[in-house]
C-alpha positions as CSV (number, residue, x, y, z in Angstrom):
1,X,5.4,-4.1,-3.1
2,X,3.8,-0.4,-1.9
3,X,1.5,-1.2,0.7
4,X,-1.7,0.9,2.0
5,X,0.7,3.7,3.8
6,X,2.9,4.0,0.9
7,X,0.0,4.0,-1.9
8,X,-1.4,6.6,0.3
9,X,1.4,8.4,0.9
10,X,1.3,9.2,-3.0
11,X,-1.9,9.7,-3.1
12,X,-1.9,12.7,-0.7
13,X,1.0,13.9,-2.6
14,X,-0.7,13.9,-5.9
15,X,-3.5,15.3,-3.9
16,X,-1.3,18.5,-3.7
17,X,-0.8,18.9,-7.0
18,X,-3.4,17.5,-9.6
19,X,-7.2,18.5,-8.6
20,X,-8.1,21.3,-10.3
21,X,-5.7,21.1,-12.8
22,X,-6.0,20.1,-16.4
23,X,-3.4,17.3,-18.2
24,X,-1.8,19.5,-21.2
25,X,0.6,16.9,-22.2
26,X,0.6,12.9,-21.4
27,X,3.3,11.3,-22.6
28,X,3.5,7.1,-22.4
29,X,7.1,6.1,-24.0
30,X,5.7,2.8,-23.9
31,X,2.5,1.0,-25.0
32,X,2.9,-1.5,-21.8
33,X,4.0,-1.9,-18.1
34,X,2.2,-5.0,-16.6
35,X,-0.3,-5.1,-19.1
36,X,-0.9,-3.2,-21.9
37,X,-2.1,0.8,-21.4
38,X,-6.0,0.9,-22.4
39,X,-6.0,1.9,-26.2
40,X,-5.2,5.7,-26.7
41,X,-4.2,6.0,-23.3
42,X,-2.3,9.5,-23.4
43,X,-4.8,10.8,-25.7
44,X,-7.7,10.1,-23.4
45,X,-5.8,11.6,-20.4
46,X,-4.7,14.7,-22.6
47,X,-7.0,18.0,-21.9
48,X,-8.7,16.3,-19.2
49,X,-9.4,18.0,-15.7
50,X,-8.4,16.0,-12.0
51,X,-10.8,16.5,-9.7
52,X,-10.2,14.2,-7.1
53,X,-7.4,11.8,-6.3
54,X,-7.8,9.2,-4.0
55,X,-6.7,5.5,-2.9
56,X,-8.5,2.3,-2.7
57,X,-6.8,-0.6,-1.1
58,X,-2.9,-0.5,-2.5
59,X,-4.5,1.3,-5.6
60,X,-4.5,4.9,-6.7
61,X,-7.4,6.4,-8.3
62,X,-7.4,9.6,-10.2
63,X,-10.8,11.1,-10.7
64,X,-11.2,13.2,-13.7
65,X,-14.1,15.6,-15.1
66,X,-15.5,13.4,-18.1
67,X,-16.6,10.9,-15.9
68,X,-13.4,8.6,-16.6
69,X,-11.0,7.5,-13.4
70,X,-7.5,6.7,-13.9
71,X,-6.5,3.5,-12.3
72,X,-3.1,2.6,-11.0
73,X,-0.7,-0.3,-9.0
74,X,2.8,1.0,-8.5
75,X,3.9,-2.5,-8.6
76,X,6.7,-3.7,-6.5
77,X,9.0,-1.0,-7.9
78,X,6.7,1.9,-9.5
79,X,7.1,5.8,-8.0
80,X,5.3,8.8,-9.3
81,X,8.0,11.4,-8.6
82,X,6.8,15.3,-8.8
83,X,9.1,18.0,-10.7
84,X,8.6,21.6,-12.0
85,X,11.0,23.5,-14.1
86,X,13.2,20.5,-14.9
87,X,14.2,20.2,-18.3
88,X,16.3,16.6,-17.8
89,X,15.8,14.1,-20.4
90,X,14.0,11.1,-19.1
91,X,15.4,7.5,-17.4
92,X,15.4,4.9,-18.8
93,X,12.4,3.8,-16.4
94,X,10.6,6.8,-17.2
95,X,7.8,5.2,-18.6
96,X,4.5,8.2,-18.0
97,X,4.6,11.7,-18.2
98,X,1.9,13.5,-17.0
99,X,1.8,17.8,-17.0
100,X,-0.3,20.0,-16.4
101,X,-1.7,23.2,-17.4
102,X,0.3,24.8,-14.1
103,X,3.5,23.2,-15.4
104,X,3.9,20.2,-13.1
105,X,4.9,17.0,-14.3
106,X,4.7,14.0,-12.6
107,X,7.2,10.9,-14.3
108,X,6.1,7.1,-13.6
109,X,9.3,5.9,-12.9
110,X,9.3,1.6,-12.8
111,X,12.4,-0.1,-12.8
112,X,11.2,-3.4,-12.9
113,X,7.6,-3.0,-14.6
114,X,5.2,-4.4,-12.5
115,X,2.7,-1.4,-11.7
116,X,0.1,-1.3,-14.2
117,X,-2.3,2.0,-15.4
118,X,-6.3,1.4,-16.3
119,X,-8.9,3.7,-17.4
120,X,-12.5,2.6,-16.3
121,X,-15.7,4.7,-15.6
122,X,-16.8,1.9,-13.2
123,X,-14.0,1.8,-10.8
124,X,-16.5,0.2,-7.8
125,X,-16.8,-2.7,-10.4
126,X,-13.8,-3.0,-11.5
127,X,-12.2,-6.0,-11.1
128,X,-9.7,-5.3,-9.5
129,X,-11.3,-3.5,-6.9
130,X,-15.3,-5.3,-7.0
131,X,-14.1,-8.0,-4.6
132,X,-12.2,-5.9,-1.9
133,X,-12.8,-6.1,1.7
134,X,-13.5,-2.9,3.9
135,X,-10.4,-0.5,4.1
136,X,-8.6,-0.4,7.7
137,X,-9.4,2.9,7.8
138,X,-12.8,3.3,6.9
139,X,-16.1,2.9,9.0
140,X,-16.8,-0.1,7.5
141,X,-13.9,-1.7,9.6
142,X,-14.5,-2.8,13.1
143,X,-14.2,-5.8,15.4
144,X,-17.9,-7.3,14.4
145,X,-17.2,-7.3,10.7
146,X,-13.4,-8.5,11.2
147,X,-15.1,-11.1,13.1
148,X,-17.6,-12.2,10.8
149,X,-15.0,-12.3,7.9
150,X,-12.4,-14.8,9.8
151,X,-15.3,-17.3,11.1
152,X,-14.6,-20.9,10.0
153,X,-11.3,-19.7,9.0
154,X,-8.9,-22.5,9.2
155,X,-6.0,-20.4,7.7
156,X,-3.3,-18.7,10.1
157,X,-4.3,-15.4,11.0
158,X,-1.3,-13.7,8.9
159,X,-2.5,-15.3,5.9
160,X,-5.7,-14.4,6.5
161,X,-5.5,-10.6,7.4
162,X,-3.1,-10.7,4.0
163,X,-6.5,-12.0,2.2
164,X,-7.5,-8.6,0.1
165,X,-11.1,-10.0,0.5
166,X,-10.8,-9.6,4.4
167,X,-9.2,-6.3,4.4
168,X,-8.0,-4.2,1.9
169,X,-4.6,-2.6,1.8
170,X,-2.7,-5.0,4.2
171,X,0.9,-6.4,3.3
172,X,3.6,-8.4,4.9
173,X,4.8,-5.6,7.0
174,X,2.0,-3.8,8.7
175,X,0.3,-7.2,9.6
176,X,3.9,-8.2,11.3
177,X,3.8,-5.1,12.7
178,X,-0.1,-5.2,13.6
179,X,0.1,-9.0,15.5
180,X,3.0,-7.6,17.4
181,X,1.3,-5.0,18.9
182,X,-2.2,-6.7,19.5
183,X,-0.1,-9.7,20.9
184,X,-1.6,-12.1,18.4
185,X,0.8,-15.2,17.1
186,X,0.9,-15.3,13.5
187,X,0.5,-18.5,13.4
188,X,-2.9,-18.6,15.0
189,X,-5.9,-20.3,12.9
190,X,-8.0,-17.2,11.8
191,X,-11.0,-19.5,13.6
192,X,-9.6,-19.2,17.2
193,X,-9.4,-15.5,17.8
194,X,-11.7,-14.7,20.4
195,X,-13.7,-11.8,20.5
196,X,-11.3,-9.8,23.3
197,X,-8.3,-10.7,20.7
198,X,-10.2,-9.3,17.8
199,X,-11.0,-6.2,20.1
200,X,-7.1,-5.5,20.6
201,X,-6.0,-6.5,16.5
202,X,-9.0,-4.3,14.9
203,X,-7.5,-0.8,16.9
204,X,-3.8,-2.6,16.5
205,X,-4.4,-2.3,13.2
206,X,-5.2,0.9,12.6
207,X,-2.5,2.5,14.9
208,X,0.1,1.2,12.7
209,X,-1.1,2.2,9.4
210,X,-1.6,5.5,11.0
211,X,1.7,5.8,12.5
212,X,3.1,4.2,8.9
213,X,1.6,7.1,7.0
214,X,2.3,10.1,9.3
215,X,6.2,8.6,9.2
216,X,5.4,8.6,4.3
217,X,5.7,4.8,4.6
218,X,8.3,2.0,4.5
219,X,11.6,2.9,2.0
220,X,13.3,-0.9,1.9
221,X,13.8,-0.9,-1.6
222,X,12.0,1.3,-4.0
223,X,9.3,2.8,-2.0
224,X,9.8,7.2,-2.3
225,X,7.5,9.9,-2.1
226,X,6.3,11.9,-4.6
227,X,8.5,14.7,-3.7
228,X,11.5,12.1,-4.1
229,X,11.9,12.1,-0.3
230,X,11.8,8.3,0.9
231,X,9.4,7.2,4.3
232,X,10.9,6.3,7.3
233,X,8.5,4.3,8.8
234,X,11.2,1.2,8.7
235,X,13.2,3.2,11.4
236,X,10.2,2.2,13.7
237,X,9.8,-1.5,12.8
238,X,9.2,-3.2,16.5
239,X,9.9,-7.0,14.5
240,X,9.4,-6.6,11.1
241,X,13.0,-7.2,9.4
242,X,14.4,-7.5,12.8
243,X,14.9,-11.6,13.1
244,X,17.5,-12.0,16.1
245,X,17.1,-8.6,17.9
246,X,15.1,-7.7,21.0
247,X,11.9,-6.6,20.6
248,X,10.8,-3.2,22.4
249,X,10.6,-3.0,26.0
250,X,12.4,-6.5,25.7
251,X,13.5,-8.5,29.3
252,X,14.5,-11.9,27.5
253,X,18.0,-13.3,27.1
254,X,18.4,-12.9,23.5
255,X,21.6,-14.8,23.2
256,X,19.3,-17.6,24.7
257,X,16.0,-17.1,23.4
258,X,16.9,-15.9,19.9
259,X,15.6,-12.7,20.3
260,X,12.6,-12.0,17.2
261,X,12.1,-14.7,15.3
262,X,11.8,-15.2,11.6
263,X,9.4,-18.1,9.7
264,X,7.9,-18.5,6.3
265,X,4.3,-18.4,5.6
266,X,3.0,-19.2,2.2
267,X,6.1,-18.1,0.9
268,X,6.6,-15.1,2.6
269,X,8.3,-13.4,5.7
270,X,6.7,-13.2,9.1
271,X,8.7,-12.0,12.2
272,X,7.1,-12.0,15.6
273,X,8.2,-12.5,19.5
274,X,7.0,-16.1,20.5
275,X,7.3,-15.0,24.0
276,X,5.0,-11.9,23.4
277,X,2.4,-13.3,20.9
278,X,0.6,-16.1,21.7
């Protein structure tokens, strides 16, 4: 699933092409991805003007001049790919169509139909965004308030930095990625991070979404950029998907150590160095 660097690497790249500009033609071949598209969903969109387009947590949101904002999850395999001057006919996953008045269309492509679209003119209380944690990012972000949110926290510290209540935006592979660095097991109890730890994860953090999103994000399986380019950001995983392999600046004996290793937490992957996280 598109994490905070990939939904943001869209985002920017929508960014590019939509404010200012007016939807002439929405098309929706479907009445449904996840859940069903609000009622008269194209219609609404149709004639409308972008004026800003933006990103909260792993969600886009598309401001528009009547007030309205255009909510939307890419799911684990949605892509909003850009083209101009292309007269193909459409995939067979080419559920959205949206042009504008300067000719662009961008096609929500989504193999497998997880994303979902929503049209709200209270996106702060939305539900799906009214309970969110701070974003990484964002001022509201910092060693105190990470602090106060994983107090009493008996749950590892990987589960808990995937809570979207803790923090916003964080998936599977930045938080691998973000323990390495900061030299935090993943297995830790949220509880027992002391306040020097929580000083090294909070800028930990930050550095890898920021190095995720200069690099367009992660391309494992679906992930591609607007301009149909995929991220590379995998290219620079330190542990993530890397289970038996040395990690960087490595001086163990891999063939006795077992180089990175691989466990399952609440059903998902974690990889980490027990020699370097602790």
């Amino acid at each position: 699933m598109p994490e905070l660097p990939e939904v943001e690497t869209v985002a920017r790249g929508l960014a590019a092409v939509w404010p200012g500009r007016r939807f002439v033609r929405v098309l929706a071949r479907r009445p449904d991805l996840r859940k069903p598209l609000p009622q008269n969903f194209a219609e609404r969109l149709t004639g409308r003007r972008v004026e800003e387009v933006g990103r909260r947590a792993k969600y886009l949101l598309v401001r528009l001049d009547d007030g309205t904002t255009l909510l939307g999850h890419l799911g684990m395999s949605g892509a909003m790919v850009i083209s101009q001057g292309k007269n193909e006919p459409p995939g067979p996953h080419d559920h959205i169509e949206f042009v504008t008045d300067e000719g662009i269309m961008v096609t929500y492509r989504d193999p497998r139909r997880f994303g979902l679209m929503d049209l709200t003119d209270t996106p702060q209380t939305h539900p799906l965004l009214a309970h969110l944690g701070p974003e990484p990012l964002g001022p509201d972000f910092h060693e105190v308030a990470l602090a106060a949110a994983l107090d009493g926290k008996a749950a590892p510290i990987k589960a808990a930095l995937l809570d979207q209540n803790i923090v916003a935006g964080l998936g599977n592979i930045y938080v691998s990625e973000s323990l390495f660095l900061s030299g935090i097991a993943p297995t830790r109890p949220a509880k027992s991070l002391k306040k020097a730890e929580i000083a090294k994860l909070v800028p930990a953090i930050r550095a890898v979404l920021a190095r995720a999103i200069a690099a367009g994000g992660s391309s494992l399986k679906d992930h591609v950029r607007p301009d149909g380019e995929l991220g590379y950001f995998q290219h620079s995983f330190t542990v993530y998907d890397r289970a038996g392999m040395a990690c960087p600046d490595c001086d163990c004996d891999v063939s006795k150590t077992g180089g990175i290793q691989r466990i399952v937490q609440s059903g998902r992957s974690t990889f980490f160095c027990a020699k370097k996280q602790r």
